[in-house]
VMD Tcl script that draws the C-alpha trace (Angstrom):
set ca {
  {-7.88 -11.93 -67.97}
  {-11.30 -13.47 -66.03}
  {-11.66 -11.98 -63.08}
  {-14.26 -13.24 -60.06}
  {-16.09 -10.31 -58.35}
  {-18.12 -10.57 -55.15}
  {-20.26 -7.99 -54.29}
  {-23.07 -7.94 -51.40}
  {-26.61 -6.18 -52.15}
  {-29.24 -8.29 -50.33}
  {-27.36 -11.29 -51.36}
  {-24.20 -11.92 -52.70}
  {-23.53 -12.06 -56.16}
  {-20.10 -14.06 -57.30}
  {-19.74 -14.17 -61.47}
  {-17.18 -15.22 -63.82}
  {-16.45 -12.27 -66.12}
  {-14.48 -11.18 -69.25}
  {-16.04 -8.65 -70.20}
  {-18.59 -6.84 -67.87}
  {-20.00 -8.03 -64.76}
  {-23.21 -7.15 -63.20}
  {-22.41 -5.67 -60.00}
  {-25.53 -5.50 -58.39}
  {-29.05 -6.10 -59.77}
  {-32.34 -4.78 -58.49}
  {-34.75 -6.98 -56.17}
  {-38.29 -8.21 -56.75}
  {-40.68 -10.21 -55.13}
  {-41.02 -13.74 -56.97}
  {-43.82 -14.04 -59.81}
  {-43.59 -10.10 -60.32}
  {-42.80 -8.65 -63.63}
  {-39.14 -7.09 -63.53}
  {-38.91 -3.26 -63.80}
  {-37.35 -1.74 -66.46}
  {-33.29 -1.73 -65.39}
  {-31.69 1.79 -65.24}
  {-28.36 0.04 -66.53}
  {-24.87 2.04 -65.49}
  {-21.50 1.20 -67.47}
  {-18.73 1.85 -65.72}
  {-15.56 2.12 -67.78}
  {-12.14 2.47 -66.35}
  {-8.67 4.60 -67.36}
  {-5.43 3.25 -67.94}
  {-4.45 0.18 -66.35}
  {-2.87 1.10 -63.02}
  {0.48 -1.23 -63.95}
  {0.99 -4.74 -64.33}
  {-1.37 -7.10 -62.44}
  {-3.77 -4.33 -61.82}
  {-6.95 -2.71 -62.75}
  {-8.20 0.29 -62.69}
  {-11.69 -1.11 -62.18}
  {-10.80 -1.45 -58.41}
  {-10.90 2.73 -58.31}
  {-15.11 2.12 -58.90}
  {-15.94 -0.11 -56.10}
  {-17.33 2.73 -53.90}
  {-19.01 4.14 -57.15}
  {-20.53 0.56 -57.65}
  {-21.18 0.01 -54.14}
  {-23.44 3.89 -53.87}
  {-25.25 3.47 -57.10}
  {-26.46 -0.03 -56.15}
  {-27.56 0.98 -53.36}
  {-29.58 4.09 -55.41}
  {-31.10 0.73 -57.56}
  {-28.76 1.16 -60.43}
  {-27.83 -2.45 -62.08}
  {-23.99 -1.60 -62.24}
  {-21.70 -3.43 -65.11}
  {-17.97 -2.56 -64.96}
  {-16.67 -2.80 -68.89}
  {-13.01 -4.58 -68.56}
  {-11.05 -2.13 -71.07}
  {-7.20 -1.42 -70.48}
  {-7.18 1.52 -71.76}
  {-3.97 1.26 -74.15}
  {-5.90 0.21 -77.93}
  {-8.86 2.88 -77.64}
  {-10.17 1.67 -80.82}
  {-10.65 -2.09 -79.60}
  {-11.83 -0.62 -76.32}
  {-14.86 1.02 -78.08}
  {-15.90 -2.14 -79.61}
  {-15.09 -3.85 -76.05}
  {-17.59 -1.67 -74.74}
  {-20.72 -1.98 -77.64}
  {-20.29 -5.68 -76.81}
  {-20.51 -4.75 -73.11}
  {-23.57 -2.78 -73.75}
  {-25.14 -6.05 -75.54}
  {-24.45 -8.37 -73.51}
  {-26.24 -5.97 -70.51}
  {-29.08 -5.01 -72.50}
  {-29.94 -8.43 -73.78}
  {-32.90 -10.52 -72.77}
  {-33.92 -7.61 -70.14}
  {-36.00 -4.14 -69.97}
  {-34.22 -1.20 -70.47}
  {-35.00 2.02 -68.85}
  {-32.42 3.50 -68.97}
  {-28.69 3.25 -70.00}
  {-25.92 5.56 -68.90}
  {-21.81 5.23 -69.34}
  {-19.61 6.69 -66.61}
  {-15.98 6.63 -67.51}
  {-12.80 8.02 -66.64}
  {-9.97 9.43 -68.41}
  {-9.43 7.31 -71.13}
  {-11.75 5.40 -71.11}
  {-14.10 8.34 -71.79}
  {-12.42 8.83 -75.15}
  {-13.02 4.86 -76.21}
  {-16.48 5.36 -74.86}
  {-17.25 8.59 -76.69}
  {-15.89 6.58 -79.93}
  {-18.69 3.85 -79.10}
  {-21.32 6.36 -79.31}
  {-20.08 8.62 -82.40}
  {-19.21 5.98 -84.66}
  {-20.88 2.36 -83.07}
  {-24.10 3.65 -82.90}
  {-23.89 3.94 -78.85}
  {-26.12 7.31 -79.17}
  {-29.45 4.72 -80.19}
  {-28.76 3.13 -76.38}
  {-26.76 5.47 -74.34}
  {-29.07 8.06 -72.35}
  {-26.40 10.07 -70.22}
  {-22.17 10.00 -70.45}
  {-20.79 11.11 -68.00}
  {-17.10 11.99 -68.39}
  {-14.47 12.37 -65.64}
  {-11.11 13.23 -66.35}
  {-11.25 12.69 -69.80}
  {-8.88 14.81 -72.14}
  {-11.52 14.43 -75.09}
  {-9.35 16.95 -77.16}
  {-6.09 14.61 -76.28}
  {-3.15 14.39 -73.83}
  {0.04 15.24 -74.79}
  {1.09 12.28 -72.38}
  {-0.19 9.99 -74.68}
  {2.40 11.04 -77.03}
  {5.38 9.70 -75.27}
  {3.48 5.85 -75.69}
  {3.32 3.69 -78.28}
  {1.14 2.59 -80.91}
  {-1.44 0.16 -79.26}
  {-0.23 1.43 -75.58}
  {-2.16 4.43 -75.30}
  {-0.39 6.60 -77.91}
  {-4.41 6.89 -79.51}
  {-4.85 9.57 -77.20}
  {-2.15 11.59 -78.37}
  {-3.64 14.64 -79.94}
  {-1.66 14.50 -82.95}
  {-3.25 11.03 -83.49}
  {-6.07 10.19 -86.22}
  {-7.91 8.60 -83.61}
  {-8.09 11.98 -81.85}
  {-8.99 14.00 -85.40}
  {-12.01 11.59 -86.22}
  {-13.47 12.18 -82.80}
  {-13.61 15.43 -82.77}
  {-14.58 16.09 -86.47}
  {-17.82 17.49 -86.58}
  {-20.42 17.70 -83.64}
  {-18.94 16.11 -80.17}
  {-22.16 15.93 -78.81}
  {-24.15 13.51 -80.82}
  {-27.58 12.26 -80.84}
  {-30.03 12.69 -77.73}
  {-27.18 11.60 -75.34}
  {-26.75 13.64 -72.59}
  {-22.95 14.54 -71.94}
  {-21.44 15.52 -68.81}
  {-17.99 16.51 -67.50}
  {-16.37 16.42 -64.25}
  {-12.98 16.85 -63.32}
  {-10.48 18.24 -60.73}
  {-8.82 21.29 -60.65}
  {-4.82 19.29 -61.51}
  {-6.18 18.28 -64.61}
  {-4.05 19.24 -67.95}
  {-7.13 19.66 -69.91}
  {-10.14 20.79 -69.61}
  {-12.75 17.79 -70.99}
  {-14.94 20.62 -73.15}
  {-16.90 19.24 -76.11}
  {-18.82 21.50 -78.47}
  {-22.08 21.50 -78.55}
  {-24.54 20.88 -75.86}
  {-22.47 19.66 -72.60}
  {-23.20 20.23 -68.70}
  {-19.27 21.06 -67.02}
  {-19.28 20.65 -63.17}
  {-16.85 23.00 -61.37}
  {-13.36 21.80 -60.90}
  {-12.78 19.91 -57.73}
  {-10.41 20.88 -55.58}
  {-7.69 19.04 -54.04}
  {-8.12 15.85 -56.09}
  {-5.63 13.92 -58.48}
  {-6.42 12.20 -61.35}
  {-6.05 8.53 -60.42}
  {-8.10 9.07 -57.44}
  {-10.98 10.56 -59.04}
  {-13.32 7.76 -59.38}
  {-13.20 6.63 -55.88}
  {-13.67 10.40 -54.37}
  {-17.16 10.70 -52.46}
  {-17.43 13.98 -53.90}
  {-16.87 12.39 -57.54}
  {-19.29 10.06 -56.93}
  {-22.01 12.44 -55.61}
  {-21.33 14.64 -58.35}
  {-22.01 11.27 -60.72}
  {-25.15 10.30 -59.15}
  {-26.56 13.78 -59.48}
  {-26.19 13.52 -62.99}
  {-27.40 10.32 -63.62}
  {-30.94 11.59 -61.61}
  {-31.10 14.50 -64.21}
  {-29.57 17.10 -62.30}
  {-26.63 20.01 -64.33}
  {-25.02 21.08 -61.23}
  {-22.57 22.95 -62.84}
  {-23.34 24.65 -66.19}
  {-25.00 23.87 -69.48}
  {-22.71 25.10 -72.60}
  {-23.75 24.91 -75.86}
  {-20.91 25.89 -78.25}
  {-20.59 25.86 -81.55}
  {-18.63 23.13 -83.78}
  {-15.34 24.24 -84.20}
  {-15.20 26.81 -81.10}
  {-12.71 24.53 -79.02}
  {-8.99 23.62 -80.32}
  {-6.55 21.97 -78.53}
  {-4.83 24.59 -77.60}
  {-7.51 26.14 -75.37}
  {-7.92 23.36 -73.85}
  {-4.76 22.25 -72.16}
  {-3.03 23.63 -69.25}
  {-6.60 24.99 -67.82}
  {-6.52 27.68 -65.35}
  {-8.16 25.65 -62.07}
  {-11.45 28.21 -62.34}
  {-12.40 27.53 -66.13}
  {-14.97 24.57 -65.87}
}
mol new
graphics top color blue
foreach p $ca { graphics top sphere $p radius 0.5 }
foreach p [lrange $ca 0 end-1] q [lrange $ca 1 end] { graphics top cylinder $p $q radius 0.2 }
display resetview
């Protein structure tokens, strides 16, 4: 569904979008080159029920990382087909990148949306593009509530599913990408990837639909896009995580 988003920077910017809309875009004084754009995907969970979206949770997100200078696209994935959402988002990615100068391109996505996006860079080439990903919520090893959908309403994330085995054969961590987790303390797995990953400490007090509109969510995600690990920098080996470690955490293992 086309959606019409407004959204104030110095002016107001009103577009017509299917797939991602450019939230805010950097200013520049007329007959001066553009700078290179430090381009920010955002990329949404589950759909929050009929007639909703669960891009509404990243206004606040948008709104703070414009404001940092970040041209801010919000990718328009349901979260229920995580295979069509990956290529939803490398046409997302095109569409931003096109035309313009890129320095540098970041995704920021929550729960499921992390698992289509992680697809997008481990097997659509999304590692040549994507600088930082920045996970929140995500159960990249699968959630067993995924297993009580269907096929083609979210039952990809099940982790019985082959969707599930094919992203986490291997290395997690492809490419130069830098990966990042953050979650809350209530989450039912733990968002670990092998090989080189930066885990924030669980937040506390926080549940998992409101993540992406919590300040200290979005603090923790513009930290991270600057550079910063404010948590700590794992490197495991392939194979080290299974499933089973990685549900049910206790609230201190980050």
């Amino acid at each position: 569904m086309r959606r019409l988003a407004c959204v104030s920077v110095a002016a107001t910017l009103c577009a017509v979008w299917p797939i991602a809309v450019p939230l805010a875009t950097a200013n520049t004084e007329p007959g001066t080159p553009e700078p290179g754009r430090r381009i920010v995907m955002l990329v949404p969970g589950q759909q929050a029920g009929p007639g909703t979206s669960s891009l509404d949770q990243f206004d606040e997100m948008a709104a703070q990382l414009a404001g940092e200078g970040y041209v801010v696209h919000a990718v328009d994935v349901n979260g229920l087909d995580l295979v069509a959402d990956s290529a939803v988002i490398a046409r997302a990615v095109d569409r931003a990148t096109e035309g313009v100068e890129v320095e540098s391109l970041s995704i920021v996505a929550h729960s499921y949306g992390g698992l289509s996006s992680r697809r997008y860079l481990k097997t659509l080439d999304g590692t040549d593009i994507v600088d930082t990903y920045i996970a929140i919520g995500t159960p990249q090893y699968g959630s067993p509530g995924g297993c009580v959908q269907l096929p083609g309403f979210g039952f990809d994330g099940c982790p019985i599913t082959p969707f599930i085995a094919e992203l986490n054969a291997g290395d997690d961590t492809p490419g130069d990408t830098g990966y990042v987790s953050i979650r809350s303390d209530e989450e039912p797995a733990d968002g670990r990837l092998d090989g080189g990953q930066c885990r924030l400490a669980p937040i506390e007090n926080l549940v998992h639909e409101g993540e992406p509109a919590d300040t200290r969510v979005i603090d923790a995600v513009s930290g991270a896009l600057s550079g910063q690990c404010a948590g700590d920098f794992v490197d495991e080996a392939d194979g080290d995580i299974t499933l089973a470690e990685s549900l049910f955490p206790a609230p201190t293992v980050s």
